[in-house]
Structure formats: structure tokens, C-alpha cells
C-alpha positions in Angstrom: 20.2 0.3 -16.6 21.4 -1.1 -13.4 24.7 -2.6 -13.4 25.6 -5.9 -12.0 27.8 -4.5 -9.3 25.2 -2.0 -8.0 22.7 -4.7 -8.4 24.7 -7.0 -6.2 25.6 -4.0 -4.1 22.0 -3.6 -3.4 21.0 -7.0 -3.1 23.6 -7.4 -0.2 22.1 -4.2 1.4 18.5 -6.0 1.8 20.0 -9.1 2.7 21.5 -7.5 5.6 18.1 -5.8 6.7 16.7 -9.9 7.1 16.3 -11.1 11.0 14.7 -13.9 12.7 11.7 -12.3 13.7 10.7 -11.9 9.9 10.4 -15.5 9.3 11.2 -15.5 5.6 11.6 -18.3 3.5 13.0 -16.8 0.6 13.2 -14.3 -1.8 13.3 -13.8 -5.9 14.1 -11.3 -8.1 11.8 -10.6 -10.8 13.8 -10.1 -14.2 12.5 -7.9 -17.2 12.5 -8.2 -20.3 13.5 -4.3 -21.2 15.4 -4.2 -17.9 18.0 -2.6 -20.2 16.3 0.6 -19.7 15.1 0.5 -16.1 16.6 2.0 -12.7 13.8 -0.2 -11.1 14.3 -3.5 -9.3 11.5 -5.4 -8.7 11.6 -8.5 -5.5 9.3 -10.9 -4.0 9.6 -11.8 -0.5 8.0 -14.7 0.8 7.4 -14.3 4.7 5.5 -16.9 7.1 3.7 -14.4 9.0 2.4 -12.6 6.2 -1.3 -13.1 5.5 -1.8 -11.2 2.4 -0.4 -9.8 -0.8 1.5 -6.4 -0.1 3.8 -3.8 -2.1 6.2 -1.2 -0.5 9.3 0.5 -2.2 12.2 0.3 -0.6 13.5 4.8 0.8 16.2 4.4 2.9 19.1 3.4 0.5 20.8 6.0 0.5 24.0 5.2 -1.4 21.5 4.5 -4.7 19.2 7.8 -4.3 18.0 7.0 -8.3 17.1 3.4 -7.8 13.9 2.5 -6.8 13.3 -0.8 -5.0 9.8 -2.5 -5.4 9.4 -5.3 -2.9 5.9 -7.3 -2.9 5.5 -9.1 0.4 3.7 -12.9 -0.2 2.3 -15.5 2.4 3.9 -19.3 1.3 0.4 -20.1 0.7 0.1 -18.1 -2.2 2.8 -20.3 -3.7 1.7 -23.6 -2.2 -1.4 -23.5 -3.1 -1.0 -23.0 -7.1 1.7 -26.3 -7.0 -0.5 -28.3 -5.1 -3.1 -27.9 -7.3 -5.5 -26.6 -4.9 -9.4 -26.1 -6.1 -10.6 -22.4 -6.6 -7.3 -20.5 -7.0 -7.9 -17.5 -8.8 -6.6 -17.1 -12.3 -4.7 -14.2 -11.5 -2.8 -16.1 -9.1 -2.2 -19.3 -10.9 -0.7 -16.9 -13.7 1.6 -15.2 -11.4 3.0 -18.2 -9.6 3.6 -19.7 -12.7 5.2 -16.2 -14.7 7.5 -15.6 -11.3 9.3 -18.6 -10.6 10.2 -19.2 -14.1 11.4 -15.4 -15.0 12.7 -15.0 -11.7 16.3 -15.5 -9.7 16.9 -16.6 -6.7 18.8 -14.3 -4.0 17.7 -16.2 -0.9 16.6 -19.3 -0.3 18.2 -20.5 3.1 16.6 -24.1 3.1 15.9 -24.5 -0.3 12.2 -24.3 -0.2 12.2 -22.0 -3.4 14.4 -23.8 -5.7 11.9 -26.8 -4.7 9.0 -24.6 -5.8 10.9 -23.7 -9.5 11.5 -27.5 -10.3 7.7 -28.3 -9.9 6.0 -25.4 -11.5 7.0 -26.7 -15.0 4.2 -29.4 -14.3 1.5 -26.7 -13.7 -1.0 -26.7 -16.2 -4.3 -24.7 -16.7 -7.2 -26.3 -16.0 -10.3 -26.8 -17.8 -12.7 -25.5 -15.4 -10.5 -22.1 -15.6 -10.4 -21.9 -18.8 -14.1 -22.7 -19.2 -14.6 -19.7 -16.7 -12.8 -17.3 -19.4 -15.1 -18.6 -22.2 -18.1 -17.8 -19.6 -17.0 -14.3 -18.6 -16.0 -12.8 -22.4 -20.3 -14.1 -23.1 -21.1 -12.0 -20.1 -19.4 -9.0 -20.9 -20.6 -9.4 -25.1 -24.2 -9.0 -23.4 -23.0 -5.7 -21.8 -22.1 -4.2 -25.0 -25.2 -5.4 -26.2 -26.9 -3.8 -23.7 -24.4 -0.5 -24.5 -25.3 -0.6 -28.2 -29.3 -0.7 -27.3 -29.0 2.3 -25.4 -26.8 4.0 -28.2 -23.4 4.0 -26.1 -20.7 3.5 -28.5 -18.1 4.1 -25.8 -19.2 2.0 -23.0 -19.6 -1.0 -25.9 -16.2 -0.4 -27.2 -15.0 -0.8 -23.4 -16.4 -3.9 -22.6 -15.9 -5.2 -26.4 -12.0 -4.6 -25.6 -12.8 -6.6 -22.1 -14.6 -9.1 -24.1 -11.5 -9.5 -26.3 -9.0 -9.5 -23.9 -10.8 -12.7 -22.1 -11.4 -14.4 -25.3 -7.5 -14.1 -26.2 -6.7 -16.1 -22.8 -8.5 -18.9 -24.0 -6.3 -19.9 -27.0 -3.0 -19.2 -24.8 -4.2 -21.0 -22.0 -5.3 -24.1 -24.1 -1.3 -23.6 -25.2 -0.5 -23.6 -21.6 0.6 -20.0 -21.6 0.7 -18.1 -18.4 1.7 -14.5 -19.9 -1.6 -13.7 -19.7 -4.0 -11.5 -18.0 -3.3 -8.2 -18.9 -3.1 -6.5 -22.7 0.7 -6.0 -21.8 1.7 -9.4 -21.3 -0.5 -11.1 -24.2 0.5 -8.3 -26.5 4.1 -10.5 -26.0 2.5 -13.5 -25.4 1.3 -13.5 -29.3 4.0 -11.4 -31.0 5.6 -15.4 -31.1 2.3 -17.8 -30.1 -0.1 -15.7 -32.3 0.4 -13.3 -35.3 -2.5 -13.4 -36.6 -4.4 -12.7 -33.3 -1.3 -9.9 -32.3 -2.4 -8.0 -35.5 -6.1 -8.3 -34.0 -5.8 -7.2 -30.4 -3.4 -4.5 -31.7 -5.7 -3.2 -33.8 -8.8 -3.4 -31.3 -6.2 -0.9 -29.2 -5.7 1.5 -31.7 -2.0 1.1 -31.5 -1.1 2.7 -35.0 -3.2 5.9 -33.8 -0.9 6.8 -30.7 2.1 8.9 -31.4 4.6 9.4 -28.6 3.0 13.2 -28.0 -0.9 11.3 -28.4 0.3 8.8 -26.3 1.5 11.5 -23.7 -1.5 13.8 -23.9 -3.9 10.8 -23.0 -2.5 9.4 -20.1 -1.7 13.4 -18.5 -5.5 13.7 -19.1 -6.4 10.4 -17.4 -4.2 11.4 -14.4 -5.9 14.9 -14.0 -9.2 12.6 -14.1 -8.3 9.7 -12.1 -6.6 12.6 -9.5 -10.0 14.6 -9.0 -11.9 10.8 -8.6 -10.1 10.1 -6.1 -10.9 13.2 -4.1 -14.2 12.6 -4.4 -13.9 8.7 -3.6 -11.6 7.8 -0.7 -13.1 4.8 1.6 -15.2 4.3 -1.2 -15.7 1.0 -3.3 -13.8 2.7 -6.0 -11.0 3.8 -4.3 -9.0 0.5 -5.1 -10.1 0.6 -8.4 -8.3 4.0 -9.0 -4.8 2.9 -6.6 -4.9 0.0 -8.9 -5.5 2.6 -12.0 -2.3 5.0 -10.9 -0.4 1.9 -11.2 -1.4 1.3 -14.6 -0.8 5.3 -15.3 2.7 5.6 -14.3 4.0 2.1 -15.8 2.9 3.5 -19.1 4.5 6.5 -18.4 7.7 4.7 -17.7 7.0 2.4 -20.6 7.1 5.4 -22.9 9.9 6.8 -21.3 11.5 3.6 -22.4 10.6 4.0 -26.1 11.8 7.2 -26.4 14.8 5.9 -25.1 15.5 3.0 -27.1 14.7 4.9 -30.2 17.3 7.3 -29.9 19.6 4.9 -29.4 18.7 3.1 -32.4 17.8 -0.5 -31.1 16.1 -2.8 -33.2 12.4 -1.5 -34.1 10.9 -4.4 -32.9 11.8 -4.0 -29.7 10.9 -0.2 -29.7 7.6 -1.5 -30.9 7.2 -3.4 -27.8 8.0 -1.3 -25.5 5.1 1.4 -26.9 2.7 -1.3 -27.3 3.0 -1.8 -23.4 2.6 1.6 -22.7 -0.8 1.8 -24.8 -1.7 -1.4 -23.0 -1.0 0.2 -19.6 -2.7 3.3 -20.8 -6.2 0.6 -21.8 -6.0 -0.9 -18.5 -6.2 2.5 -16.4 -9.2 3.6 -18.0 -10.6 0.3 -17.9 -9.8 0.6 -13.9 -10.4 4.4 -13.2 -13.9 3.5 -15.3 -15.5 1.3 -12.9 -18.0 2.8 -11.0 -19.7 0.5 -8.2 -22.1 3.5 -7.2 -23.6 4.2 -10.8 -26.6 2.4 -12.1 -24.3 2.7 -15.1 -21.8 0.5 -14.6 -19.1 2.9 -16.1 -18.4 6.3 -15.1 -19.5 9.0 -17.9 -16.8 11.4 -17.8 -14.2 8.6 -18.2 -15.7 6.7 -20.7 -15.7 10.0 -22.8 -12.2 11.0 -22.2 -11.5 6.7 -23.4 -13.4 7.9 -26.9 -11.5 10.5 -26.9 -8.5 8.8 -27.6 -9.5 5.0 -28.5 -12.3 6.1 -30.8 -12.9 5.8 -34.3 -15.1 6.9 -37.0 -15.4 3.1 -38.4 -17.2 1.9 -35.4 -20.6 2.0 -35.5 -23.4 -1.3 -34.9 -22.2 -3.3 -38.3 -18.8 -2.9 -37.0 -19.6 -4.3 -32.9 -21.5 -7.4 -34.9 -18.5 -8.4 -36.6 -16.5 -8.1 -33.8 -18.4 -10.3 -31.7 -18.9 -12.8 -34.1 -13.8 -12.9 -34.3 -14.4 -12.7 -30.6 -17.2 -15.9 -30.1 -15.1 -18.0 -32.8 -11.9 -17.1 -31.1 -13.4 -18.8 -27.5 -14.8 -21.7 -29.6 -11.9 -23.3 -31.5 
């Protein structure tokens, strides 16, 4: 845990580091949840002359060797555009907006243009062409688990089943105007309180109950060793962002374990321990999902990977009876 003086410490540091030249118009710092447990600090940056989303971690603060500093560089127009309501905004994007200026303080803001941005995103809502578009791609990626179960691949089915699930589940939290979503992580939270009964059915589509902190650990070190040798073989490639994006995925689970292990020697409440493993197995989902992807293959998804995913999210109840069923929770789920 970072305290409050370091934090401020630190904050001051960065400050100092801001000249003209940069043209910035603010910037926010992103508060977590389990933040309790973390030597992380996490900051957006919104720049002028910046044209494109970018990430560095902060190396030269020397007087705080064991805190790292993640700082994501923005363009104003990634902002603007969500609160002015502009047409094709990605998803992604809206959800981010939305999920960082309302879970996010303010260390910067010399002419206010960011506290303007907080009081107007509480009138952002989803739209229904977006959410339509959700409804449209969990069909799309049913019919390639279809496709999976005709040629007999169990695996590559239960991948784009999870897929499948994990749009469907936007759908009812976006109709609810919830923006925690995108990712198995954040609508794992989203539904502990919007959702129970839906919580208990994602959760169990993950496996959670079947990961142990040492399973847990085992299957992520064997992603790595995969996802390491893919790489190798695909730099200036088409699926060399997929993996980057990946080894994100990879070490937030680690960290998110980490974090369990943690809070559970210390004793805090088991709910909250819960949580934080959930978002480790949810990290864990989304790397393979990502290191998966294979743009080159016929196949859409890469065989070795898929394997090592059966590995550790297969079961022996899943067979064709069980993938009908499954569709039919995930169809109803996009059609209330």
C-alpha cells in the first residue's frame, strides 16, 4: 500500500516534470478498488499534441525505487468525443471515458477543463445502436462454436462460447447503464451487486471453483512460456499486438494473485479475497483469449494454445448437450 504522503510526494515529483511545450490539459489519477494492496499508481495524462492512446511507466524516481508509475498518455479528443456524443465511438472507449472520470481524482487541471468533463459524464448514456452491436456480435461468435462443435473442437467452442457470454452479459448492464464493462474482470464486479444470478453464471462458465492459488499459478507460468516462444516467432506480425496486449493480461493476474495471497493472510473479509482471485482468473481467460488469436491460420485459433486453455478451463461435463444449453442462457440473456 502506498501511503498518502508518498503518494503526494510523488504526485509533486511529476508535477514538477510538466512544461509548456507539453501542452497538457490535465491529469487524473485512477483509484482502485484493492489499492490497499498495491505499490502501483496508475495516471492519465491528457496532452494536446498527443494523437493516440499511449502507456509508459514512469524509471527515474529514484527516491521510490519500489513504486511503479503507470502513466497512459490521451489526445482531448478521446474525451470530447464520448461527451459530445459523437457517432461511431467505439465501445471500448465510451466505457473508459465514462469508468475514469467517475473513479478518478483530479491532480491537475490548470483551467478547469477536467472538472468540466466529470460534471457532464453523469448524463452519458449507452446507446441503442451499441448495444444492438453487442446482441449482433455474441450471434456471430455462437455460429463459430457452432462451426467448432461440427468439426469436433470442444476447446475452440468453449473459447468462443466464453466470448459469446461475455458479450451477452454487456447487454443487460448496459441496458442498466453500466459502464464496468468489457472485460470478465470488471463485470465479474459489475454483477457481484447488479446481478447474482448472472455472477453465479459467468463464474461458473470460468471455472472459478476449479483454480487453487498453486492451479492458478501453474497456468498462467505455462501461458507465459507459450505466449514467450509466440512472440519469437511473431514480431512485426499481425499477432504481435495481440500477444503485448496478452502479457498485460499475464502479469495483472499475476499481481492480482499476489494480492489474494496477501489479503488472506491477513484475514480480510472473504469476500473481498474472493474478488481479488476472481480477477486474477479473469485476467488469466483474457490472455489466452488474446495470445489465441491467430490472424495467419485458416483456424482462427492457434492449436497449441487452445490446448494448453483445455488444459486448465476444461471439463469432463462439456460435451454437445452441454454447448446447446448454453447457447440457448446465452440467446435469452441478449433477448430480455
Amino acid at each position: 500500500m502506498i501511503k498518502d504522503e508518498e503518494l503526494k510526494q510523488i504526485i509533486e515529483a511529476l508535477l514538477l516534470k510538466i512544461t509548456t511545450k507539453d501542452e497538457e490539459i490535465g491529469r487524473i489519477l485512477v483509484r482502485d478498488q484493492f489499492e490497499q494492496y498495491d505499490s502501483r499508481i496508475t495516471i492519465w495524462t491528457i496532452r494536446k499534441k498527443e494523437r493516440d492512446i499511449k502507456e509508459t511507466t514512469v524509471t527515474d524516481l529514484t527516491e521510490f525505487p519500489d513504486i511503479e508509475v503507470k502513466i497512459t498518455y490521451a489526445p482531448p479528443s478521446f474525451f470530447l468525443d464520448v461527451l459530445g456524443g459523437q457517432e461511431d465511438v467505439p465501445f471500448w472507449q465510451v466505457a473508459t471515458v465514462v469508468r475514469l472520470l467517475n473513479n478518478s481524482d483530479i491532480i491537475y487541471d490548470p483551467k478547469g477543463s477536467i472538472q468540466e468533463w466529470v460534471d457532464q459524464v453523469s448524463n452519458i448514456e449507452w446507446k441503442p445502436e451499441i448495444i444492438e452491436l453487442k446482441q449482433k456480435t455474441t450471434q456471430v461468435l455462437l455460429k463459430r462454436m457452432k462451426k467448432c462443435l461440427l468439426e469436433e473442437m470442444l476447446a475452440d467452442a468453449y473459447i468462443w462460447l466464453l466470448k459469446a457470454a461475455e458479450e451477452a452479459i454487456c447487454v443487460p448492464l448496459m441496458k442498466n447503464n453500466a459502464f464496468n464493462v468489457g472485460t470478465a474482470t470488471l463485470m465479474l464486479d459489475a454483477l457481484q451487486t447488479m446481478d447474482k444470478n448472472l455472477y453465479t453464471y459467468f463464474s461458473q462458465l470460468l471455472q472459478v471453483s476449479s483454480f487453487t492459488p498453486d492451479r492458478l499459478k501453474e497456468a498462467r507460468e505455462e501461458l507465459e512460456l507459450l505466449a514467450d516462444h509466440l512472440y519469437t516467432h511473431n514480431i512485426k506480425t499481425n499477432r504481435e499486438m495481440w500477444i503485448l496486449a496478452a502479457f498485460v493480461s499475464i502479469n495483472e493476474s499475476e499481481r492480482r494473485l499476489n494480492h489474494y495471497l496477501e489479503a488472506r493472510k491477513n484475514k480480510n473479509d472473504s469476500k473481498f479475497c474472493q474478488r481479488l482471485l476472481e480477477n486474477a482468473i479473469g485476467e488469466l481467460w483474457q490472455a489466452f483469449f488474446l495470445v489465441a488469436q491467430n490472424p495467419r491460420l485458416d483456424v482462427k485459433l492457434d492449436p497449441p494454445v487452445v490446448g494448453s486453455f483445455w488444459n486448465w478451463f476444461g471439463s469432463s461435463e462439456i460435451n454437445e448437450q452441454w454447448f446447446s444449453d448454453q447457447e440457448k442462457k446465452i440467446l435469452d440473456i441478449i433477448q430480455k
